[in-house]
PDB file of N, CA, C, O and CB in Angstrom:
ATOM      1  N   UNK A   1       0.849  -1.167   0.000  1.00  0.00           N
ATOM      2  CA  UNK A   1       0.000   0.000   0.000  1.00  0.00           C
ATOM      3  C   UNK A   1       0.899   1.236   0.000  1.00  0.00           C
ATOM      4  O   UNK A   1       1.578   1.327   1.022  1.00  0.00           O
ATOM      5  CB  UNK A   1      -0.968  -0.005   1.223  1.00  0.00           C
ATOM      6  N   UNK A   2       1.021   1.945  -0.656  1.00  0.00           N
ATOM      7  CA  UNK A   2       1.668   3.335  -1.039  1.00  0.00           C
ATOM      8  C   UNK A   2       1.374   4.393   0.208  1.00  0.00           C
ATOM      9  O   UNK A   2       0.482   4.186   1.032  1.00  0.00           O
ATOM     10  CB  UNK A   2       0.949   3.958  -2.569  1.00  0.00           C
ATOM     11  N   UNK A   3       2.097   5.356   0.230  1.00  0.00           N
ATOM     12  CA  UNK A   3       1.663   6.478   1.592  1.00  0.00           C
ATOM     13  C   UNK A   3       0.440   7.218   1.265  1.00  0.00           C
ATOM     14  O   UNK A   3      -0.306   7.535   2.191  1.00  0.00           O
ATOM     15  CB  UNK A   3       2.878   7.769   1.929  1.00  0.00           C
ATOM     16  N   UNK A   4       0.082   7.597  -0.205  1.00  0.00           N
ATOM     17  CA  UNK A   4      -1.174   8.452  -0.435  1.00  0.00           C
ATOM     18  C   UNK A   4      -2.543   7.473   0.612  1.00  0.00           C
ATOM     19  O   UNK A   4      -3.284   7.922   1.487  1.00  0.00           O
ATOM     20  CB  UNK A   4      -1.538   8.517  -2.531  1.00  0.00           C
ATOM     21  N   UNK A   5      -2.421   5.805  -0.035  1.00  0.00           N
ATOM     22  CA  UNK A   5      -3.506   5.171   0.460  1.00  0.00           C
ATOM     23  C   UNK A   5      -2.742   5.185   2.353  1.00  0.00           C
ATOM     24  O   UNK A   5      -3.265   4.449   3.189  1.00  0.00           O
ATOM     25  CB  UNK A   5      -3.833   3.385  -0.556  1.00  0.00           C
ATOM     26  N   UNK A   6      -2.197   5.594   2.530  1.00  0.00           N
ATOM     27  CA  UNK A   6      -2.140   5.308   4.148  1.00  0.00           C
ATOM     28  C   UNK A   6      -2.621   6.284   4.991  1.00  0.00           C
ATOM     29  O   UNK A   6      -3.345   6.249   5.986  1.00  0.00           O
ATOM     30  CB  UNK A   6      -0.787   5.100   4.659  1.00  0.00           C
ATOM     31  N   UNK A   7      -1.711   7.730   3.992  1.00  0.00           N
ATOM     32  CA  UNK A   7      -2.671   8.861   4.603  1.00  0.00           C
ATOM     33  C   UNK A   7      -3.859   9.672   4.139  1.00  0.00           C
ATOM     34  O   UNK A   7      -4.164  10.843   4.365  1.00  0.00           O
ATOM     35  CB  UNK A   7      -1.980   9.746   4.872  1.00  0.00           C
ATOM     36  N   UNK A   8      -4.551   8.555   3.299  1.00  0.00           N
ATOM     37  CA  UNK A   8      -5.823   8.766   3.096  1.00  0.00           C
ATOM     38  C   UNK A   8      -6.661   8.145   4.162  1.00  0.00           C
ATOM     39  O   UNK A   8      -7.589   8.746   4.703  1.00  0.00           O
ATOM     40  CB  UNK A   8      -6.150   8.332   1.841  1.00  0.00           C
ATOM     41  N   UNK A   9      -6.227   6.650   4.513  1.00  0.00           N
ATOM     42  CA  UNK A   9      -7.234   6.262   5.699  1.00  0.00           C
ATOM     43  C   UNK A   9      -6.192   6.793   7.031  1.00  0.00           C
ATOM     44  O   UNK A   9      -6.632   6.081   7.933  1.00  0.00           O
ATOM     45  CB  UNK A   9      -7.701   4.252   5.728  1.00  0.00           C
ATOM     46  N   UNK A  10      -5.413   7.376   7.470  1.00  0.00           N
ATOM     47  CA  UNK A  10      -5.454   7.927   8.313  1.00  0.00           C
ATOM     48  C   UNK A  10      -6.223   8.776   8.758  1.00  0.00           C
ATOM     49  O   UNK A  10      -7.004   8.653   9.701  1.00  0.00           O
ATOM     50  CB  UNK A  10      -4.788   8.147   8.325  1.00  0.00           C
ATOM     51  N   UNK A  11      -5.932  10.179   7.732  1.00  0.00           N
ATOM     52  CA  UNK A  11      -6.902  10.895   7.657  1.00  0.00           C
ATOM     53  C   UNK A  11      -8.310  10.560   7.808  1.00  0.00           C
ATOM     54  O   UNK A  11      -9.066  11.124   8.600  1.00  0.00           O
ATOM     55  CB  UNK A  11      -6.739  11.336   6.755  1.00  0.00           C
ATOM     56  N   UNK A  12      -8.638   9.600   7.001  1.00  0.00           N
ATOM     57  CA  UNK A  12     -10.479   9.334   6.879  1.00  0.00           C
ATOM     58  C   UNK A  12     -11.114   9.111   8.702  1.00  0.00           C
ATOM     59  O   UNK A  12     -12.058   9.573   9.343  1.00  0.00           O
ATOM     60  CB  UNK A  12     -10.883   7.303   5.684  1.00  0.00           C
ATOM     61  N   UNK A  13      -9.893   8.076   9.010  1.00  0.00           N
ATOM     62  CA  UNK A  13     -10.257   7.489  10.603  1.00  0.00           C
ATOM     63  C   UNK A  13     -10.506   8.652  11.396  1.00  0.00           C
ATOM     64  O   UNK A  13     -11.531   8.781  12.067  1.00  0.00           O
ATOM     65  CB  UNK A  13      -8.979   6.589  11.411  1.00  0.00           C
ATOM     66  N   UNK A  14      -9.318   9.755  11.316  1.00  0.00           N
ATOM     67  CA  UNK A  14      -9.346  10.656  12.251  1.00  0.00           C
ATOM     68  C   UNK A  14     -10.696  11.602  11.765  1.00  0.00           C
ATOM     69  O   UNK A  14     -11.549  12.125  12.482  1.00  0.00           O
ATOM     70  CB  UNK A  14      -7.860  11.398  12.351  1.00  0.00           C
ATOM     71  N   UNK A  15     -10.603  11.614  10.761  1.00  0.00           N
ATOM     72  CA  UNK A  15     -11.950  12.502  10.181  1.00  0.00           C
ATOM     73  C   UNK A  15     -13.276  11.680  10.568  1.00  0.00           C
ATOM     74  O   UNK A  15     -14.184  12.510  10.607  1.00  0.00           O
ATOM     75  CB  UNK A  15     -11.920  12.699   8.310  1.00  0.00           C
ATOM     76  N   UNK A  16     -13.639  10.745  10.789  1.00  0.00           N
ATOM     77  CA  UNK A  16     -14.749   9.777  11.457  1.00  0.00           C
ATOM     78  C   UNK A  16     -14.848  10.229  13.135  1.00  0.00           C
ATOM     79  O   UNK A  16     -15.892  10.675  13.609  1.00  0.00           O
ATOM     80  CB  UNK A  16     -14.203   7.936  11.278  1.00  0.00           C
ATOM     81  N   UNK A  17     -13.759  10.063  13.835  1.00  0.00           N
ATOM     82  CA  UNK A  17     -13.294  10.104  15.152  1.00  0.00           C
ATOM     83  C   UNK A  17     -13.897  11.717  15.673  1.00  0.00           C
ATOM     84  O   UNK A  17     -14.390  12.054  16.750  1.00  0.00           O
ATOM     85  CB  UNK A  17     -11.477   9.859  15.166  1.00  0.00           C
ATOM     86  N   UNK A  18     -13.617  12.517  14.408  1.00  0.00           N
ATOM     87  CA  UNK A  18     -13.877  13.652  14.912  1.00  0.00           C
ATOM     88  C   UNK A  18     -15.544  13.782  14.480  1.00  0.00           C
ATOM     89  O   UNK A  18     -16.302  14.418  15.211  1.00  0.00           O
ATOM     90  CB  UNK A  18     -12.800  14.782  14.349  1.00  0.00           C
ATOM     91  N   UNK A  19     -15.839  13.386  13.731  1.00  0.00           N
ATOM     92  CA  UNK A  19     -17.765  13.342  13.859  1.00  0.00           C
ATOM     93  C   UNK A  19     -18.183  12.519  14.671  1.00  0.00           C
ATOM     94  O   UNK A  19     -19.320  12.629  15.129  1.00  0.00           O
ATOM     95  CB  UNK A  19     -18.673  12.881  12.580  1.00  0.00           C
ATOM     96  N   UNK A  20     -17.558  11.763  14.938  1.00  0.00           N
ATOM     97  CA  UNK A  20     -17.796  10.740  16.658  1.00  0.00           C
ATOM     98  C   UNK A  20     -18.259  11.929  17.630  1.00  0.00           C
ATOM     99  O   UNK A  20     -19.312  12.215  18.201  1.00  0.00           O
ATOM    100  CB  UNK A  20     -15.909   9.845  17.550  1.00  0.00           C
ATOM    101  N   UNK A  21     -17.063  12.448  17.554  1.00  0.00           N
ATOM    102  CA  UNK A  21     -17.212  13.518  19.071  1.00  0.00           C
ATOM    103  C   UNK A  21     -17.440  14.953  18.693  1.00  0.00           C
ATOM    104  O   UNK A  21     -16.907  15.921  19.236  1.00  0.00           O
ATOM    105  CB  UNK A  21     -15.669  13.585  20.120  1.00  0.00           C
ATOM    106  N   UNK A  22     -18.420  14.979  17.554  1.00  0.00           N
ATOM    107  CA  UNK A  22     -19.213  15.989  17.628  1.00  0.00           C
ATOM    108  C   UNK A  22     -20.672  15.809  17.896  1.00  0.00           C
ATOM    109  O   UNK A  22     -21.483  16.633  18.316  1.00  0.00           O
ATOM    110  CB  UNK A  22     -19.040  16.599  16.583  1.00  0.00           C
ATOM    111  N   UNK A  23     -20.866  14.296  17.494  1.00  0.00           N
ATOM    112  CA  UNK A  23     -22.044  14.023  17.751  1.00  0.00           C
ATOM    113  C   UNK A  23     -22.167  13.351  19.332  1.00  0.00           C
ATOM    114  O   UNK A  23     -23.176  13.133  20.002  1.00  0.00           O
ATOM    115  CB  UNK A  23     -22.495  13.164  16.601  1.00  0.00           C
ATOM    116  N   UNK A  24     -21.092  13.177  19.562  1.00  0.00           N
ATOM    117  CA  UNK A  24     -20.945  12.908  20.876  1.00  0.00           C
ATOM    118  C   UNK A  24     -21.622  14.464  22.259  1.00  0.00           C
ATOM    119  O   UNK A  24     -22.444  14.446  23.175  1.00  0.00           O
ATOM    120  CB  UNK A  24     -19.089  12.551  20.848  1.00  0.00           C
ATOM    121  N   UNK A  25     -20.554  15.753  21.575  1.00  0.00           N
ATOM    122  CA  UNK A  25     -20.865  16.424  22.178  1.00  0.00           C
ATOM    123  C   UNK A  25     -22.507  16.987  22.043  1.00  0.00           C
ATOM    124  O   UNK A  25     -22.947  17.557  23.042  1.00  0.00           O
ATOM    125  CB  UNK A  25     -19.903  17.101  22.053  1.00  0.00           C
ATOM    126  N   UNK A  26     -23.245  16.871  21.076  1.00  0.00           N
ATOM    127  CA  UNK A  26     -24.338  17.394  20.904  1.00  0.00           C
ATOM    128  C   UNK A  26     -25.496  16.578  21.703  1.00  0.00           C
ATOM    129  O   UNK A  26     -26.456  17.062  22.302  1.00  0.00           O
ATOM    130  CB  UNK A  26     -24.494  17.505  19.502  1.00  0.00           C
ATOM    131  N   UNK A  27     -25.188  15.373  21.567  1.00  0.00           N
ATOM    132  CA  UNK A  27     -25.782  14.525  22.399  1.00  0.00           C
ATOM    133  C   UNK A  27     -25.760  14.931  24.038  1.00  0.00           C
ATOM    134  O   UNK A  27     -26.716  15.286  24.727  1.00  0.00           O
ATOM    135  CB  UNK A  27     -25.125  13.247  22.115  1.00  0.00           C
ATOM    136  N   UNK A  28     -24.706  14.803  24.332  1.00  0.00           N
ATOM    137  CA  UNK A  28     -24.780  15.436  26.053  1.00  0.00           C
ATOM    138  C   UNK A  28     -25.181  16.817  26.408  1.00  0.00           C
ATOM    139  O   UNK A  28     -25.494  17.225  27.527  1.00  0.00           O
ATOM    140  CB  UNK A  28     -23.350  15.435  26.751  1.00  0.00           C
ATOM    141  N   UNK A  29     -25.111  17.664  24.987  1.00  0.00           N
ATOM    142  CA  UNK A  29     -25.186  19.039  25.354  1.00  0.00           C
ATOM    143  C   UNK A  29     -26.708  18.513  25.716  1.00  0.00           C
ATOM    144  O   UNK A  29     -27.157  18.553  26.862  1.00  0.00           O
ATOM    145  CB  UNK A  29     -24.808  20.414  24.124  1.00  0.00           C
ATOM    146  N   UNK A  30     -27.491  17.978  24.492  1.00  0.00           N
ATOM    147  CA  UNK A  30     -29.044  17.786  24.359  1.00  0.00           C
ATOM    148  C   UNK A  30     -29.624  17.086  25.689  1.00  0.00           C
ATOM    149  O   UNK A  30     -30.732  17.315  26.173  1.00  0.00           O
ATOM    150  CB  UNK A  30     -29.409  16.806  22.995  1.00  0.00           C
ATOM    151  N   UNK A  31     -28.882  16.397  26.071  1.00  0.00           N
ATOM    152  CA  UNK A  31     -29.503  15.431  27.435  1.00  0.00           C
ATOM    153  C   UNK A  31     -29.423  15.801  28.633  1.00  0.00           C
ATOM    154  O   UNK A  31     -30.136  15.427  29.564  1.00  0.00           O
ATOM    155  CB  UNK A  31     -28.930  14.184  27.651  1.00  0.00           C
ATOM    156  N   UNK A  32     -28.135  16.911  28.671  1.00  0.00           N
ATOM    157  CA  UNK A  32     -27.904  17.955  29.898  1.00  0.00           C
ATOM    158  C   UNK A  32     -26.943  17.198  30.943  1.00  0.00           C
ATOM    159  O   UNK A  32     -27.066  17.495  32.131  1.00  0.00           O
ATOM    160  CB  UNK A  32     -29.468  18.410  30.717  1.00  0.00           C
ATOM    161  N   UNK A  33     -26.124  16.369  30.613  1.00  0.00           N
ATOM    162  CA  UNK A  33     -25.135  15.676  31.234  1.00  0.00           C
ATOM    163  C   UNK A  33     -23.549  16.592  31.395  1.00  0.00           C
ATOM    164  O   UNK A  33     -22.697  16.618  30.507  1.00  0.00           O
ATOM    165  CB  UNK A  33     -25.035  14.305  30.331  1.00  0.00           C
ATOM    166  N   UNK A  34     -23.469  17.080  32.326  1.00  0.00           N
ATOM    167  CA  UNK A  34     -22.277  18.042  32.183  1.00  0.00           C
ATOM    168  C   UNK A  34     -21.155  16.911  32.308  1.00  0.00           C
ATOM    169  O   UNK A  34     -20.361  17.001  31.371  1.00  0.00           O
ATOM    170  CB  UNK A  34     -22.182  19.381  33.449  1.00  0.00           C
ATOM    171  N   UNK A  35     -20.854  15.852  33.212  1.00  0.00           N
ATOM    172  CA  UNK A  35     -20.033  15.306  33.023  1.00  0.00           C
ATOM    173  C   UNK A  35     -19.458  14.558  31.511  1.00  0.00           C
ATOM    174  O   UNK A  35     -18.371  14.754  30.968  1.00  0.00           O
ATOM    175  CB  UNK A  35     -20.277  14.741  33.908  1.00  0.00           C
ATOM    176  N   UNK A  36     -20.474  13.735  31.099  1.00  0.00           N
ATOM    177  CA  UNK A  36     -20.471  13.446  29.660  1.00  0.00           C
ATOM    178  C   UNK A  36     -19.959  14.604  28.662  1.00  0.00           C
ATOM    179  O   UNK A  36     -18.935  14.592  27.980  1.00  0.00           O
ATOM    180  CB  UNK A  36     -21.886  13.085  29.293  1.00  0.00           C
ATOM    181  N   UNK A  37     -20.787  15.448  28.743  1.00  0.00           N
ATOM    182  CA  UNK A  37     -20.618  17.046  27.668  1.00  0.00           C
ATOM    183  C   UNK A  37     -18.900  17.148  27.954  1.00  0.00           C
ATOM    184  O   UNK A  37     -18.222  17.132  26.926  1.00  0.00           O
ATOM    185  CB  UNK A  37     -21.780  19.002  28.491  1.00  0.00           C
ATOM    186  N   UNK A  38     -18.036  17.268  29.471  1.00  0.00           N
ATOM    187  CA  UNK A  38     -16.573  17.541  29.246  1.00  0.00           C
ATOM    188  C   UNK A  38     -15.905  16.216  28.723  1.00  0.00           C
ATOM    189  O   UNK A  38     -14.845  16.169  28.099  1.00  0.00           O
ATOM    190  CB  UNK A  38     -15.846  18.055  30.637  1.00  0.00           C
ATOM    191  N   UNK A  39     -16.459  15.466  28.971  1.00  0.00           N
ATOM    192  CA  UNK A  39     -15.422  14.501  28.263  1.00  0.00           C
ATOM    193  C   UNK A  39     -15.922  14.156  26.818  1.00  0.00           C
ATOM    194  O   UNK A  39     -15.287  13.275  26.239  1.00  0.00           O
ATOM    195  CB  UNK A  39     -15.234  13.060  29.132  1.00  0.00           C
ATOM    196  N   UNK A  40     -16.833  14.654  26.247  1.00  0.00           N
ATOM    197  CA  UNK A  40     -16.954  14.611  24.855  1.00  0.00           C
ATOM    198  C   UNK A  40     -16.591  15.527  24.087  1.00  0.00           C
ATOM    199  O   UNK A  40     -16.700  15.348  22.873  1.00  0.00           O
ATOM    200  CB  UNK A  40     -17.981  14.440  24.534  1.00  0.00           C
ATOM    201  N   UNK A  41     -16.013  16.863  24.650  1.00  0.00           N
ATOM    202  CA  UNK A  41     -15.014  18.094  24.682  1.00  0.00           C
ATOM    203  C   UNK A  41     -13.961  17.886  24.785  1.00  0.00           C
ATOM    204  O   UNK A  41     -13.178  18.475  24.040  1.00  0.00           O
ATOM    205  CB  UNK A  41     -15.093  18.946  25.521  1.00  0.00           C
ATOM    206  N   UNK A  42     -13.547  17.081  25.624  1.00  0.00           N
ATOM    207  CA  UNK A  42     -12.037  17.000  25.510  1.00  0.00           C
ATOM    208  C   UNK A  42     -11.967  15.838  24.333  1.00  0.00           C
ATOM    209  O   UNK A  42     -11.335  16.245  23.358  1.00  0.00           O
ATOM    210  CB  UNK A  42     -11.196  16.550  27.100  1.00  0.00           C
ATOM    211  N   UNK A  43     -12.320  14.884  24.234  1.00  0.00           N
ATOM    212  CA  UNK A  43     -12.524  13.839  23.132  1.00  0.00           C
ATOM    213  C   UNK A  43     -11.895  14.905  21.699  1.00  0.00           C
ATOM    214  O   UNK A  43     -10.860  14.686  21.069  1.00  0.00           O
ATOM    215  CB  UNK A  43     -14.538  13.243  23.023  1.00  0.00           C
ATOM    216  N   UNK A  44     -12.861  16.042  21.472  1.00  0.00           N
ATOM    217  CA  UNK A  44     -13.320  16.667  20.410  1.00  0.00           C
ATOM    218  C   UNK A  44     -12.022  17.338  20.349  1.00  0.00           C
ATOM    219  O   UNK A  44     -11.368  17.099  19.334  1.00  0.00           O
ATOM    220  CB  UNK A  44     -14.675  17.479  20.492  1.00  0.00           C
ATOM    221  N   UNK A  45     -11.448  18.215  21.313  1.00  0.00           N
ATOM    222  CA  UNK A  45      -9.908  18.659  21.243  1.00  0.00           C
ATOM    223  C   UNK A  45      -8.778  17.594  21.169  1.00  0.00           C
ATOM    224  O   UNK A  45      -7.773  18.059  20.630  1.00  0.00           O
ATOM    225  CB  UNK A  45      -9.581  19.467  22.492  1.00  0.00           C
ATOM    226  N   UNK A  46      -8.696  16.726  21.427  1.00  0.00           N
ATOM    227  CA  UNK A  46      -8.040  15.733  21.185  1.00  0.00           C
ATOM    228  C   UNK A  46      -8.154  15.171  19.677  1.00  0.00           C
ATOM    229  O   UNK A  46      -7.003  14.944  19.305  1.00  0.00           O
ATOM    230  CB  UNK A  46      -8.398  14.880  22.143  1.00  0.00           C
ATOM    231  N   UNK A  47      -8.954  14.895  18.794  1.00  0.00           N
ATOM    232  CA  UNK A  47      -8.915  14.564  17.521  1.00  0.00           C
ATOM    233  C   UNK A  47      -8.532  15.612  16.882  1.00  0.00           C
ATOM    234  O   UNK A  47      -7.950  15.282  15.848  1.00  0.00           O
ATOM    235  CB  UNK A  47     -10.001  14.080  17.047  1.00  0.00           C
ATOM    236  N   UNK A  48      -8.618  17.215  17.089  1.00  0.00           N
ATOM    237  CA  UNK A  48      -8.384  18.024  15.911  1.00  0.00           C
ATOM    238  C   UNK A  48      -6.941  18.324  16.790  1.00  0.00           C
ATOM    239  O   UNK A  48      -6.215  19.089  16.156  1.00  0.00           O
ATOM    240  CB  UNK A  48      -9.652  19.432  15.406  1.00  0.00           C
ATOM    241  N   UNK A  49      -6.488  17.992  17.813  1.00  0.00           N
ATOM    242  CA  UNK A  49      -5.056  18.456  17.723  1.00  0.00           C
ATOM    243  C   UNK A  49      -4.210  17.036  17.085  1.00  0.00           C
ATOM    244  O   UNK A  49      -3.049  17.286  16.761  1.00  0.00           O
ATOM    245  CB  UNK A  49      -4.453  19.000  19.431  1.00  0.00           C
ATOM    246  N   UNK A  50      -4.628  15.694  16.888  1.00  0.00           N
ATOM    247  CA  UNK A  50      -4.016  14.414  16.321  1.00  0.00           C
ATOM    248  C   UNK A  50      -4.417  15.033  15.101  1.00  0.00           C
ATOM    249  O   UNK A  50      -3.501  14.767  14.323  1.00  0.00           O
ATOM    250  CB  UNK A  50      -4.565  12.785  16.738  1.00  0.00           C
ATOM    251  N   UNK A  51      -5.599  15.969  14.266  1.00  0.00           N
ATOM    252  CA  UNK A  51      -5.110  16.155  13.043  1.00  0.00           C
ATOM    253  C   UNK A  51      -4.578  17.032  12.452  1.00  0.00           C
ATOM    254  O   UNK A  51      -4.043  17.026  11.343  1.00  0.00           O
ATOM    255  CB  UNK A  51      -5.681  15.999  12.476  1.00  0.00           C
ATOM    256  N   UNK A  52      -4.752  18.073  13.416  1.00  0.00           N
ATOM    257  CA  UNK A  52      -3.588  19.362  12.975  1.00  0.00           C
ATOM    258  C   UNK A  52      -1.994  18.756  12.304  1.00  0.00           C
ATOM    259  O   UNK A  52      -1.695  19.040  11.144  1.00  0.00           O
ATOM    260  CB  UNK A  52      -3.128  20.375  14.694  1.00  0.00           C
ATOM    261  N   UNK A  53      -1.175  18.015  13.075  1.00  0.00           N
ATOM    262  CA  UNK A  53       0.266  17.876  12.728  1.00  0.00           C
ATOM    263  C   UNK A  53      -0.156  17.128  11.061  1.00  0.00           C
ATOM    264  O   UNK A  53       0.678  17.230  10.161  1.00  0.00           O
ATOM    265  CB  UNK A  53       1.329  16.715  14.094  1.00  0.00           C
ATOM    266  N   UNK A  54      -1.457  16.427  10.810  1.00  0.00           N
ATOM    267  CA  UNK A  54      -1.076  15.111   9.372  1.00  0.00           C
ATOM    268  C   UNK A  54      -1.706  16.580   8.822  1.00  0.00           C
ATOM    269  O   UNK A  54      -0.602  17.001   9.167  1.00  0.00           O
ATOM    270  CB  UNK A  54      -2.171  12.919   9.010  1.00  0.00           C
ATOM    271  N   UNK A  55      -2.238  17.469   8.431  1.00  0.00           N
ATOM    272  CA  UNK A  55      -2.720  18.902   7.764  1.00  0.00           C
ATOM    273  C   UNK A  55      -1.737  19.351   7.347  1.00  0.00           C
ATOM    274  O   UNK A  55      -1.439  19.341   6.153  1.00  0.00           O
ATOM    275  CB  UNK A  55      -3.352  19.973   8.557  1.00  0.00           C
ATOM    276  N   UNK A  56      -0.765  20.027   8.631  1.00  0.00           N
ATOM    277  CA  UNK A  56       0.658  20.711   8.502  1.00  0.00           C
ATOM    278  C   UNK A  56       1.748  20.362   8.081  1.00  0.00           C
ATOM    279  O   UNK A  56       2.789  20.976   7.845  1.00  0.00           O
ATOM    280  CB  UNK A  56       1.070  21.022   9.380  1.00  0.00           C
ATOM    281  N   UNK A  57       1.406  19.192   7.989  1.00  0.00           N
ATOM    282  CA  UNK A  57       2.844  18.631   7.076  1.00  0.00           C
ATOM    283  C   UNK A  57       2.546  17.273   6.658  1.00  0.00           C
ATOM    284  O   UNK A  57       2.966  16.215   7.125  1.00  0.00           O
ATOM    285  CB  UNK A  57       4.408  18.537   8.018  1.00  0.00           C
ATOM    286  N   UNK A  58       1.719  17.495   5.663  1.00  0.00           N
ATOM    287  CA  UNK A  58       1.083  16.525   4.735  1.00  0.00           C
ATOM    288  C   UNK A  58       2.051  16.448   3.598  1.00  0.00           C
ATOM    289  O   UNK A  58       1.905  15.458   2.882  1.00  0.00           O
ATOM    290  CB  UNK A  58      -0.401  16.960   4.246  1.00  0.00           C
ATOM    291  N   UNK A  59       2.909  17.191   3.311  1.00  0.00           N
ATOM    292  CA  UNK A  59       4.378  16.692   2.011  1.00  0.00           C
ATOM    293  C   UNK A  59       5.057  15.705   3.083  1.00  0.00           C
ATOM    294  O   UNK A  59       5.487  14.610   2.719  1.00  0.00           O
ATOM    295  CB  UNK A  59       5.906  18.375   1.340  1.00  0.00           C
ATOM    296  N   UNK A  60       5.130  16.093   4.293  1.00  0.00           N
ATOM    297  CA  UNK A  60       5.934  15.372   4.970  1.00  0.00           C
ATOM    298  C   UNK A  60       5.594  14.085   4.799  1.00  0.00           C
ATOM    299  O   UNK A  60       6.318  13.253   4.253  1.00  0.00           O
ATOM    300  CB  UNK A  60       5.995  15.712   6.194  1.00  0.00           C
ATOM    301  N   UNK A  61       4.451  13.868   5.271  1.00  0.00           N
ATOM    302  CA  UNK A  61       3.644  12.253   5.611  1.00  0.00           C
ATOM    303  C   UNK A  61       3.708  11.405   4.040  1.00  0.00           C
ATOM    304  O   UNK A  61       3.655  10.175   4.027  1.00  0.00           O
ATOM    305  CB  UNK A  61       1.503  12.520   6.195  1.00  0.00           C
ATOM    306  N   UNK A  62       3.828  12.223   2.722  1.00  0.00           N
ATOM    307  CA  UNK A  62       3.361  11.825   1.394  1.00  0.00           C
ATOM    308  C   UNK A  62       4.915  11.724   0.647  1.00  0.00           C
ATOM    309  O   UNK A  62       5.182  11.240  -0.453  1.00  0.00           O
ATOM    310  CB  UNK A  62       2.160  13.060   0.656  1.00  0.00           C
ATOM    311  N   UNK A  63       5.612  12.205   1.408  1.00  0.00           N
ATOM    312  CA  UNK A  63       7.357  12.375   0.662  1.00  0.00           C
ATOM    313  C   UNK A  63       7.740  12.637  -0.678  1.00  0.00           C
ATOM    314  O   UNK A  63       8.932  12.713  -0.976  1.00  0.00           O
ATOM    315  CB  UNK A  63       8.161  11.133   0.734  1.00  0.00           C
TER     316      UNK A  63
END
């Protein structure tokens, strides 16, 4: 498998992960669970800072 197909499903996973925990957060916002709601917040900061670095240096990851 070549790097385009690797960091295509990298990307895709992390791009899934992060509609995980948006729908994650909307859900707790909707049900009124504050505990749930922060940890589906931090969830949600946690996937877009794992995809910030494959964004920023995507020549890197593709060589």
């Amino acid at each position: 498998m070549g790097k385009r197909w690797v960091y295509f499903f990298d990307f895709a996973g992390w791009l899934l992960f992060l509609v995980c925990s948006i729908v994650y957060t909307y859900g707790s916002w909707k049900g009124g669970d504050p505990i749930f709601l922060t940890g589906s917040l931090i969830f949600l900061v946690a996937c877009i800072s794992f995809m910030i670095p494959m964004i920023v240096n995507r020549r890197a990851y593709l060589g």
